[in-house]
C-alpha positions as CSV (number, residue, x, y, z in Angstrom):
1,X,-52.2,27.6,-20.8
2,X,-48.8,27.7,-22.9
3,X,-45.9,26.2,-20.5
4,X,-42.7,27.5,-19.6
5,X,-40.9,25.2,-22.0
6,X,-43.0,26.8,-25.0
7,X,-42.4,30.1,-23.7
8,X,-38.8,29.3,-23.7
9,X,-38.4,27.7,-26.9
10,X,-40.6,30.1,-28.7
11,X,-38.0,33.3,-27.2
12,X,-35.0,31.0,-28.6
13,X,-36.4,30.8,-31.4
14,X,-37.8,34.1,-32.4
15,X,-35.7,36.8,-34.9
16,X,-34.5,33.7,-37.8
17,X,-33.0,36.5,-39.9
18,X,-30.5,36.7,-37.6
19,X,-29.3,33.2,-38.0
20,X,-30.0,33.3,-42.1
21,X,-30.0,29.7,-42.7
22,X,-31.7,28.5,-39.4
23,X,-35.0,26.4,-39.7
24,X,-35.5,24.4,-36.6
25,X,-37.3,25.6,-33.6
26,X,-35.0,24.5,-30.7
27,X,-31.4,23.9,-31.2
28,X,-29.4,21.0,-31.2
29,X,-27.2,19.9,-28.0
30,X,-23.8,18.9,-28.1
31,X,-21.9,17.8,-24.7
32,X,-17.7,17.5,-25.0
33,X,-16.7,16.2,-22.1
34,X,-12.9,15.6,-21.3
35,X,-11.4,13.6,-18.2
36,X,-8.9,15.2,-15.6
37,X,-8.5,17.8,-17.9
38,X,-7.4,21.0,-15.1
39,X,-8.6,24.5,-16.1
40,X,-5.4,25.9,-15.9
41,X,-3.7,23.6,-18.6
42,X,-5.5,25.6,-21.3
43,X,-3.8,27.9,-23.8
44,X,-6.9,30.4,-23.5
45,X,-6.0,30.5,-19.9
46,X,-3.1,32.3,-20.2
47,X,-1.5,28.8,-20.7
48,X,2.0,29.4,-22.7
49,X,2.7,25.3,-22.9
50,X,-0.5,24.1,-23.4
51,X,-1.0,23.2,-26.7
52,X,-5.1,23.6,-27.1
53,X,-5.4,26.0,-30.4
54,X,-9.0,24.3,-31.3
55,X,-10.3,25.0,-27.7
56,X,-9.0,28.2,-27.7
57,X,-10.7,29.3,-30.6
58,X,-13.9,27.8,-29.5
59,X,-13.5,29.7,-26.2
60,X,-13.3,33.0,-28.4
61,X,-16.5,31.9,-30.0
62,X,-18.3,31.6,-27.3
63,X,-18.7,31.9,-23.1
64,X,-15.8,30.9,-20.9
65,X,-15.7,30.5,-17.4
66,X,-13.1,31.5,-15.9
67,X,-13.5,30.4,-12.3
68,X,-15.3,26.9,-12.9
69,X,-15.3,24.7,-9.9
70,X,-16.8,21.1,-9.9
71,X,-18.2,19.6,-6.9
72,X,-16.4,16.5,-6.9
73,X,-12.4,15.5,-7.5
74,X,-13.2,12.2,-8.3
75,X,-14.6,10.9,-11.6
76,X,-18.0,8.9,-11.1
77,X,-19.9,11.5,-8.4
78,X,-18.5,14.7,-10.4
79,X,-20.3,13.2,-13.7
80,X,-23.1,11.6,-12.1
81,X,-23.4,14.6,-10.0
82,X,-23.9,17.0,-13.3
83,X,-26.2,14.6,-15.2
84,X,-28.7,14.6,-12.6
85,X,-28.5,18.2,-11.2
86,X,-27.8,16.9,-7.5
87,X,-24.7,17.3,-5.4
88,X,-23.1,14.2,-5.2
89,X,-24.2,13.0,-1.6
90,X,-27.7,13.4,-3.0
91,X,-27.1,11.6,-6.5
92,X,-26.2,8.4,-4.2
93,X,-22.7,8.3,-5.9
94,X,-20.2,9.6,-3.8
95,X,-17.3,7.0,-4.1
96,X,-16.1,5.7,-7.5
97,X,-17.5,2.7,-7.9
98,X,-20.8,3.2,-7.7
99,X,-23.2,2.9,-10.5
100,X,-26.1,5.8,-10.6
101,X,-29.3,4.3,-9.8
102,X,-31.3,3.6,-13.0
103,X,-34.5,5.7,-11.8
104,X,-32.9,9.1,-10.9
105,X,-34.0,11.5,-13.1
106,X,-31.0,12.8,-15.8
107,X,-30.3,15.6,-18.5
108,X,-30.8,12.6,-21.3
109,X,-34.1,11.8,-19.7
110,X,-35.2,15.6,-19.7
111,X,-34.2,16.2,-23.4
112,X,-35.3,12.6,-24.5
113,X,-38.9,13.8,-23.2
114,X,-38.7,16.8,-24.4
115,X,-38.4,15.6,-28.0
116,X,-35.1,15.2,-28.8
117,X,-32.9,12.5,-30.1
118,X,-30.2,11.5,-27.3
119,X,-27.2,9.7,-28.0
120,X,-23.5,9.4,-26.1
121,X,-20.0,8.3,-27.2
122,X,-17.6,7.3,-24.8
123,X,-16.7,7.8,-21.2
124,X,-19.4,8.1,-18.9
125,X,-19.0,5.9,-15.5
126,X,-22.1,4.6,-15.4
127,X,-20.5,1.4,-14.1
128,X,-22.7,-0.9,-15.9
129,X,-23.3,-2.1,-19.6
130,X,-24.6,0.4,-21.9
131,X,-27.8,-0.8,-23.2
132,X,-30.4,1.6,-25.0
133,X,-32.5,3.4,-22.9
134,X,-30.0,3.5,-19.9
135,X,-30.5,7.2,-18.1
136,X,-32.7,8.6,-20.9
137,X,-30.0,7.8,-24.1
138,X,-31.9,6.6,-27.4
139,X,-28.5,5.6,-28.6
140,X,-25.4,4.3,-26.7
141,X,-21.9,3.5,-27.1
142,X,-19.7,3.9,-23.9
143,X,-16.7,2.5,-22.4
144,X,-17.2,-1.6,-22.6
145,X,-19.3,-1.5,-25.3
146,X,-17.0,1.0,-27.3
147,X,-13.7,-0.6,-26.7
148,X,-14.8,-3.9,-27.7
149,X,-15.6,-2.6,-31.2
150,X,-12.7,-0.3,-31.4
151,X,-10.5,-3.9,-30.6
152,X,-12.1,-5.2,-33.9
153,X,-10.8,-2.4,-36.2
154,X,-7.6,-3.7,-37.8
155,X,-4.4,-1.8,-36.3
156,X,-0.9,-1.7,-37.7
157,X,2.1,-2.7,-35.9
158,X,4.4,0.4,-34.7
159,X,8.1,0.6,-36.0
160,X,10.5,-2.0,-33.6
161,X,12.5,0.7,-32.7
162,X,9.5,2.7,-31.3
163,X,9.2,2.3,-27.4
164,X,5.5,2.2,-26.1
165,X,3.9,2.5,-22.9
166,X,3.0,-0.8,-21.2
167,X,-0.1,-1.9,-20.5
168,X,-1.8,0.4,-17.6
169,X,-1.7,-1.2,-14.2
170,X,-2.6,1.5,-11.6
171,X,-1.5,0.7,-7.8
172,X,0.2,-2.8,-9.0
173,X,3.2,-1.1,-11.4
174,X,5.5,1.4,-9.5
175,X,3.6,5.0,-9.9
176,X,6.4,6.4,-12.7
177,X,5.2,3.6,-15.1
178,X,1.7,4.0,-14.6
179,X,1.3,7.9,-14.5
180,X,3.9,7.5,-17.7
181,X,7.0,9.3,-16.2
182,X,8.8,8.0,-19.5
183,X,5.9,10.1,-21.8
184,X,5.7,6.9,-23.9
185,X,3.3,6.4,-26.8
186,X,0.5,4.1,-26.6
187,X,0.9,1.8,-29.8
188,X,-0.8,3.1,-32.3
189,X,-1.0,5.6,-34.6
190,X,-3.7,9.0,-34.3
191,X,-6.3,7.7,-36.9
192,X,-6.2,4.0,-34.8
193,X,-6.5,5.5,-31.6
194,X,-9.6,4.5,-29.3
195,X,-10.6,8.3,-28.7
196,X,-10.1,9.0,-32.7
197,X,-12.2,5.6,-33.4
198,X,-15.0,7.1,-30.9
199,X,-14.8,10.8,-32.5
200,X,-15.2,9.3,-35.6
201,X,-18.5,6.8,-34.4
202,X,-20.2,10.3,-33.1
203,X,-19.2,12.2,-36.3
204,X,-20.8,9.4,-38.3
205,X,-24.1,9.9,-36.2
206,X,-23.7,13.4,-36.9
207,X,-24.2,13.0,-40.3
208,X,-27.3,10.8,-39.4
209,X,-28.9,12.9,-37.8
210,X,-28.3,16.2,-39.0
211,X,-32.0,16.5,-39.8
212,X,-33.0,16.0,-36.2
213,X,-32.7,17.8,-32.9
214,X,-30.3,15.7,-31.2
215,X,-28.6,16.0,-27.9
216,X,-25.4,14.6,-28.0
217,X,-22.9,13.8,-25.4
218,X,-19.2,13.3,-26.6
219,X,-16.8,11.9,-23.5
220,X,-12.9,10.9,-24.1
221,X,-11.0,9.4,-21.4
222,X,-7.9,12.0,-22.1
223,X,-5.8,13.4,-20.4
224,X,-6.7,10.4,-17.9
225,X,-3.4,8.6,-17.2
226,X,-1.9,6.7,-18.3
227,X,-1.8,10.2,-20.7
228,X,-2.6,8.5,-24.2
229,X,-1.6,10.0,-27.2
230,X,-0.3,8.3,-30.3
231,X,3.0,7.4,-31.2
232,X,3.2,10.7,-34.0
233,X,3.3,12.6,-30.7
234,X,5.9,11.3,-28.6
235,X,8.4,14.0,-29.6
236,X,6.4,17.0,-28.9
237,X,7.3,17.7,-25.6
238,X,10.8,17.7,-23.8
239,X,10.1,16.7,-20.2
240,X,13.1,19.4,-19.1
241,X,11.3,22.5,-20.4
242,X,8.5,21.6,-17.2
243,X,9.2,23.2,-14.2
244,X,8.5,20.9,-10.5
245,X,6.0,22.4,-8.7
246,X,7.8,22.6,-5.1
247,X,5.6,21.4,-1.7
248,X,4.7,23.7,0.8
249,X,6.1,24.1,4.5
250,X,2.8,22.4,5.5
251,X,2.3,19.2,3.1
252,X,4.4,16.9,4.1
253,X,2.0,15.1,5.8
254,X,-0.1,14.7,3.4
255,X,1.5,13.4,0.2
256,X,0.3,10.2,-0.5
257,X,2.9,7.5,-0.2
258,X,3.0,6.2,-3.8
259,X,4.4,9.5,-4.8
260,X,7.3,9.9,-2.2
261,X,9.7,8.0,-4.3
262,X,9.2,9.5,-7.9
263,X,12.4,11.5,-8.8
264,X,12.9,15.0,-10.4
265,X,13.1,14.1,-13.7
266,X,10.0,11.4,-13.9
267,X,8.2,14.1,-12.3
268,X,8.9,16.4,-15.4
269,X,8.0,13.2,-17.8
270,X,4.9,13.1,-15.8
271,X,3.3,16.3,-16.5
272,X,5.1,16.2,-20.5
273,X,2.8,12.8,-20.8
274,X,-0.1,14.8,-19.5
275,X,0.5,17.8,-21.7
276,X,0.7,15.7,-24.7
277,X,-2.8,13.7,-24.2
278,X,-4.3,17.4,-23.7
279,X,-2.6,18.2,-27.2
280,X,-4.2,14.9,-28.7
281,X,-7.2,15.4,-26.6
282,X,-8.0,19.0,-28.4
283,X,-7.0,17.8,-32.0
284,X,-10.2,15.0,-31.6
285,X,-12.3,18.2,-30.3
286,X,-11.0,20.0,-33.3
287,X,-12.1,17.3,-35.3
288,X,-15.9,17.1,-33.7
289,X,-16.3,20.5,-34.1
290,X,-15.3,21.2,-37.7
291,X,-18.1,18.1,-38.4
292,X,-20.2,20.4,-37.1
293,X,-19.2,23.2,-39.6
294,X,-19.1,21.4,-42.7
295,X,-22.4,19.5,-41.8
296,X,-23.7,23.1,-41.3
297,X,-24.9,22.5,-37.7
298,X,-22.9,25.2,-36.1
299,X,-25.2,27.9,-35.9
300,X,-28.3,25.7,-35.0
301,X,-26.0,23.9,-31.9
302,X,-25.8,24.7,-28.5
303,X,-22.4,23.2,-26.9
304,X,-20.9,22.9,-24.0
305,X,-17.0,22.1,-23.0
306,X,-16.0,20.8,-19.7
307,X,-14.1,18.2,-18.0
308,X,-15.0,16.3,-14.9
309,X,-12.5,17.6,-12.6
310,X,-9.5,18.9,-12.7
311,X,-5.4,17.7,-12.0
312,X,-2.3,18.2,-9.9
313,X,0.4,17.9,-11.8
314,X,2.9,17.7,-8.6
315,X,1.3,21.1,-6.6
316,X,1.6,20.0,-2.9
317,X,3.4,16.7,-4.1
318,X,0.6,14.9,-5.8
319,X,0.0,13.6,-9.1
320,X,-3.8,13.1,-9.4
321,X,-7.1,14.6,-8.2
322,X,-8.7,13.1,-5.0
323,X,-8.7,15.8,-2.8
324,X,-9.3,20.1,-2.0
325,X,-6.7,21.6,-3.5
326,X,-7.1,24.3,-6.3
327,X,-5.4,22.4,-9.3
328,X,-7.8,19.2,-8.8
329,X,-11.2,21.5,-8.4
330,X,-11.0,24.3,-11.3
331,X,-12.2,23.0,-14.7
332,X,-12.8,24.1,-18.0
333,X,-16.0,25.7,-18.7
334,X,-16.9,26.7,-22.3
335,X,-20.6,27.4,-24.1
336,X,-20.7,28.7,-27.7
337,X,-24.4,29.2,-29.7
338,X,-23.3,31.6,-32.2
339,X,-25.7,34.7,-32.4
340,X,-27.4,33.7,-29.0
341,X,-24.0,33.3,-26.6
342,X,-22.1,36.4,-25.7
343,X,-18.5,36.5,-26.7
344,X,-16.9,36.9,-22.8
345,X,-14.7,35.5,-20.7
346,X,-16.3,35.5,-17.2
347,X,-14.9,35.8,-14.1
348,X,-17.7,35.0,-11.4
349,X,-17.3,31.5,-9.4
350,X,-19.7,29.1,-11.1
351,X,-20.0,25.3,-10.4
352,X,-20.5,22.2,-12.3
353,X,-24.3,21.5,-11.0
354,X,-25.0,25.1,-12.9
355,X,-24.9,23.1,-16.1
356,X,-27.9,21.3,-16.5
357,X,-29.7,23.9,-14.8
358,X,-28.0,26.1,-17.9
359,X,-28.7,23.3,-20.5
360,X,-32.2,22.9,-19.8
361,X,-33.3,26.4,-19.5
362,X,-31.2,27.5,-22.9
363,X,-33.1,24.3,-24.6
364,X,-36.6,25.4,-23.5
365,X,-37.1,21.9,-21.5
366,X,-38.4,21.6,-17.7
367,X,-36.0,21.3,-15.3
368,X,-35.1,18.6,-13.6
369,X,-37.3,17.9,-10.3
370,X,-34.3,18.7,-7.6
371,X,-31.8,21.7,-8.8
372,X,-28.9,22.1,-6.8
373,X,-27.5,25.0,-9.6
374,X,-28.6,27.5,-11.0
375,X,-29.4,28.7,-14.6
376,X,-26.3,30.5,-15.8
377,X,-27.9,32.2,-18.6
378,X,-27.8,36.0,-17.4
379,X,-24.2,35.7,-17.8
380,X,-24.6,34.2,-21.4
381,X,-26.8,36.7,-22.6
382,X,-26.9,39.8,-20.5
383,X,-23.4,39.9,-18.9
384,X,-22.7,39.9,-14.8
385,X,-25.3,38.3,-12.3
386,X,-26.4,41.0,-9.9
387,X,-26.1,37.6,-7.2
388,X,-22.8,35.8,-8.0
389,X,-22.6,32.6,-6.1
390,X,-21.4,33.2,-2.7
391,X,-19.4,29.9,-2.5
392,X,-19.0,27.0,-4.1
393,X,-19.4,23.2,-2.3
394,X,-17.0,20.3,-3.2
395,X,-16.9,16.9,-1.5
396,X,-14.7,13.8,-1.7
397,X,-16.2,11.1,1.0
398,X,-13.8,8.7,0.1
399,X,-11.9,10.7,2.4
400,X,-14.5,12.2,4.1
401,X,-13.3,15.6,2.9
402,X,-15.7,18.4,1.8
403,X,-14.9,22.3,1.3
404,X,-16.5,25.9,0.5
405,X,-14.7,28.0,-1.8
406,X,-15.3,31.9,-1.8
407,X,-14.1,34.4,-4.1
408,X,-11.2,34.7,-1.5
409,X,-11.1,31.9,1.0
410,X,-11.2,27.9,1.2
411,X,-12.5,26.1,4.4
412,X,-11.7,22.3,4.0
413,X,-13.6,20.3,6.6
414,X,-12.1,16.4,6.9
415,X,-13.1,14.0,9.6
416,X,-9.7,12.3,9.6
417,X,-11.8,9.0,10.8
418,X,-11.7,6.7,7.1
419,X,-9.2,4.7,6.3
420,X,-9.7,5.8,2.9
421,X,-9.4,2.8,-0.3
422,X,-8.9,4.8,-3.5
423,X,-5.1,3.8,-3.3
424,X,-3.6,7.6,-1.9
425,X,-3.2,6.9,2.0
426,X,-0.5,9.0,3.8
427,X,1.7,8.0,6.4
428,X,-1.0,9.1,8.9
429,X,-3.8,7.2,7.1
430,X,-6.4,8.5,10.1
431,X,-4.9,11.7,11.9
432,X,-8.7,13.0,13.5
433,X,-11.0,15.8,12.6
434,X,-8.8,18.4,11.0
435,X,-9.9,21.8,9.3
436,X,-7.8,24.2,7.5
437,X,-8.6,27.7,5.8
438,X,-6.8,28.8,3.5
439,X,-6.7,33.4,2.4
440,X,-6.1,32.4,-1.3
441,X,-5.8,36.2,-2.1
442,X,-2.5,36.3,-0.1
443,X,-1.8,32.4,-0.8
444,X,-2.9,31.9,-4.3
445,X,-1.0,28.4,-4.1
446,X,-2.7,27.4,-0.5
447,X,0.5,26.8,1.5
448,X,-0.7,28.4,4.9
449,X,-3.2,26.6,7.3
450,X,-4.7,30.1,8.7
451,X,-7.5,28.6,10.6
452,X,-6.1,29.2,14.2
453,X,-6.0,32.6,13.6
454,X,-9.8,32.8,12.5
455,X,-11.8,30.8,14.7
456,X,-14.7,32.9,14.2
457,X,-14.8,32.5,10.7
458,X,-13.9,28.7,10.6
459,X,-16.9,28.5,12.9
460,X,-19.2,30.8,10.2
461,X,-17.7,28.1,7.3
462,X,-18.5,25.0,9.2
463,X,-22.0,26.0,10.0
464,X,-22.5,27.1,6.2
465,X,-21.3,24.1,5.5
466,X,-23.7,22.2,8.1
467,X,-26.6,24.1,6.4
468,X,-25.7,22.3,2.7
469,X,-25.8,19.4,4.0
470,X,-29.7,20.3,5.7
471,X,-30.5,21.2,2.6
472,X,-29.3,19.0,0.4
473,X,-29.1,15.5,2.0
474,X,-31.6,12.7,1.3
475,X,-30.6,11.5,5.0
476,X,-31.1,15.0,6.8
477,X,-33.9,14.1,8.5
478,X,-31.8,11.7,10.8
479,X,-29.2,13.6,11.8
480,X,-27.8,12.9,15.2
481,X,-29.2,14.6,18.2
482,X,-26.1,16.6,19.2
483,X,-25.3,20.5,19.1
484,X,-21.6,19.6,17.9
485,X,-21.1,21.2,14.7
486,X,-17.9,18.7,13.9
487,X,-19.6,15.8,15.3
488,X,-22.5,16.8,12.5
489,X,-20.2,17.1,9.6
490,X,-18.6,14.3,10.5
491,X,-21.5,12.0,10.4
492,X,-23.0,13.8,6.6
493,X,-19.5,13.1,5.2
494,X,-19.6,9.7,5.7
495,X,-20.1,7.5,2.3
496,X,-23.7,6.1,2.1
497,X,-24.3,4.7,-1.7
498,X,-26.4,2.3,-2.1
499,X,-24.5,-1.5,-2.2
């Protein structure tokens, strides 16, 4: 009996005249993967300041999606989240951290069984050495491992009468220094940069490899403060020509207390330093991807662009991710397979956990044994789902926080009960069970709390929300005896990774 992976791969494959110079069977997988970088700093997002032109033509050449949404605003459970296909309470990495146990399945393990060569460069928080083999990669290079070897390549020194950034010490320095309110350089110039040095280690295995089917994952740390980009750069931006977003009538209570002090103008340096890492980030993916076309890999290579989460670049007074808000949960979302990928821009919610759901079934490889997404491939070959999601689900348990987003509204769910230790506390560090709802098609910028006007439908949200969790949780099966619906949440949002 043929198997749904032949079935798959043979479709993929069929009609080769199309393709004129393909020969393999399956194609190759590439995986760019970018860090904080927020959907709407993108030039092919209507983004008149961003400076992205290599991204933006990939997004021509290929599927973007428009309304991406990842289910976690932190780092580690976003990414562990999407490399295993589970929400991040059902990964067991929910705080930052935590390292991804080593037997969960993976993406790399599915690939790596189904035949193909796996390899990754960079960023990838697995929180412990990266030693062949680890979560289903052949090859590995990530972020100990990498920098130590980047340290040994010989640097020059920068001109004395070039100021560079210090080194990065979040939470110790002052929060202007280490979020780079003076948009300094770091010391060293673009071809001696860590993420150039990585680009250039995964080009070289490129080349390699280009007789294999390989599946290749490709992580930078930018735009990640402390906003790196090399010292050619520093004059790009002028920190004046960016506008501050102002608070709205309802944050004040929530601004974490390392940003209260940070003036106008170091707020404008802020987001110029973040802007110019997003410049430098896309000139290393322009780099990756013309490999690809002079190695003659484009047409037989599937790839994927996204970043973990997203970044508030001052909206509701904050400078970082780490909670609900709109500007920390959209992300870009881009898939190009010339011939096989429609050229669109789509406009449907999707979510990070539809990736390797997508990944996997475009590949012709089984899926992995729990799914929490779905495929996204009708909207890459066929246009519209007739079932567009009806919400997406985000969490952050370091703050015990979790949230459905509709096409029009955003229910936010906190138990105000954890103290919470990733360095943002308020002034009211444990105010009690709050919710808020926000109509985002009358308050696109979510300024107005309207949840005591629609108790019904906070009600309808929270038990929605209840019934993810029942789903979804490895832990369901000992959920308090109580009919309290906020008692309920309360006790799934709470942090339970392992150590």
């Amino acid at each position: 009996m043929i198997s749904r992976r032949e079935v798959l791969a043979a479709g993929l494959a069929a009609a080769p005249a199309a393709f004129g110079q393909r020969t393999r069977k399956r194609p190759n997988f590439l995986f760019l993967i970018a860090d904080d970088h927020a959907g709407y700093v993108l030039g092919a997002d209507g983004n008149k300041q961003a400076r992205t032109p290599n991204l933006d033509r990939f997004a021509t050449e290929g599927c973007r999606f428009a309304q991406h949404i990842c289910n976690s605003p932190v780092c580690t459970p976003s990414r562990q989240s999407f490399f295993t296909g589970q929400l991040p309470h059902a990964a067991g990495v929910t705080v930052l951290q935590t390292p991804l146990d080593d037997s969960r399945p993976t993406l790399a393990k599915q690939l790596s069984a189904a035949g193909y060569k796996t390899a990754v460069f960079g960023k990838m928080h697995f929180n412990r050495p990266g030693t062949p083999g680890l979560h289903g990669f052949q090859t590995i290079l990530t972020e100990n491992e990498a920098t130590r070897n980047w340290q040994k390549v010989a640097s020059h020194p920068v001109a004395s009468d070039i100021r560079t950034k210090p080194v990065w010490r979040p939470f110790k320095d002052p929060a202007r220094i280490w979020l780079n309110a003076e948009k300094l350089p770091f010391p060293r110039s673009d071809a001696e940069m860590r993420s150039t040095w990585i680009t250039t280690q995964a080009i070289d295995y490129l080349e390699q490899h280009r007789g294999d089917e390989f599946a290749l994952w490709i992580s930078l740390q930018e735009p990640h403060s402390p906003f790196d980009f090399p010292v050619e750069d520093r004059e790009f931006y002028k920190p004046g020509d960016f506008p501050i977003p102002k608070p709205g009538p309802e944050d004040d209570w929530q601004i974490p207390l390392i940003f209260r002090d940070l003036s106008d103008a170091e707020k404008q340096g802020i987001a110029a330093a973040y802007y110019t890492s997003v410049r430098f980030l896309d000139r290393n993916m322009g780099r990756i991807l013309s490999a690809l076309r002079r190695l003659n890999l484009e047409e037989d290579t599937f790839v994927v662009y996204m970043a973990d989460h997203g970044y508030s670049l001052g909206q509701h007074g904050r400078f970082e991710k780490h909670c609900s808000y709109e500007p920390a949960l959209r992300v870009p979302l881009i898939m190009r397979w010339p011939g096989r990928i429609r050229q669109d821009v789509v406009h449907d919610m999707t979510q990070s956990v539809d990736v390797p759901a997508t990944i996997l079934d475009l590949l012709g490889a089984d899926p992995l044994p729990v799914q929490h997404g779905r495929s996204l491939r009708p909207y890459l070959t066929g246009g519209r789902r007739p079932d567009p999601l009806p919400f997406v689900f985000n969490e952050y348990l370091e703050n015990e926080e979790a949230c459905l987003r509709t096409p029009r509204w955003k229910f936010v769910h906190c138990s105000g009960k954890r103290a919470r230790k990733d360095g943002y506390a308020t002034a009211n560090p444990t105010p009690g069970r709050y919710v808020r709802l926000y109509d985002r098609s009358a308050d696109p910028n979510e300024f107005h709390d309207v949840s005591a006007a629609h108790p019904q439908m906070v009600k309808q949200f929270q038990a929605e929300m209840l019934a993810v969790f029942r789903r979804t949780h490895p832990e369901a099966e000992k959920e308090p005896k109580t009919q309290d619906t906020g008692e309920l949440l309360d006790w799934y949002l709470r942090p339970r990774d392992a150590g």
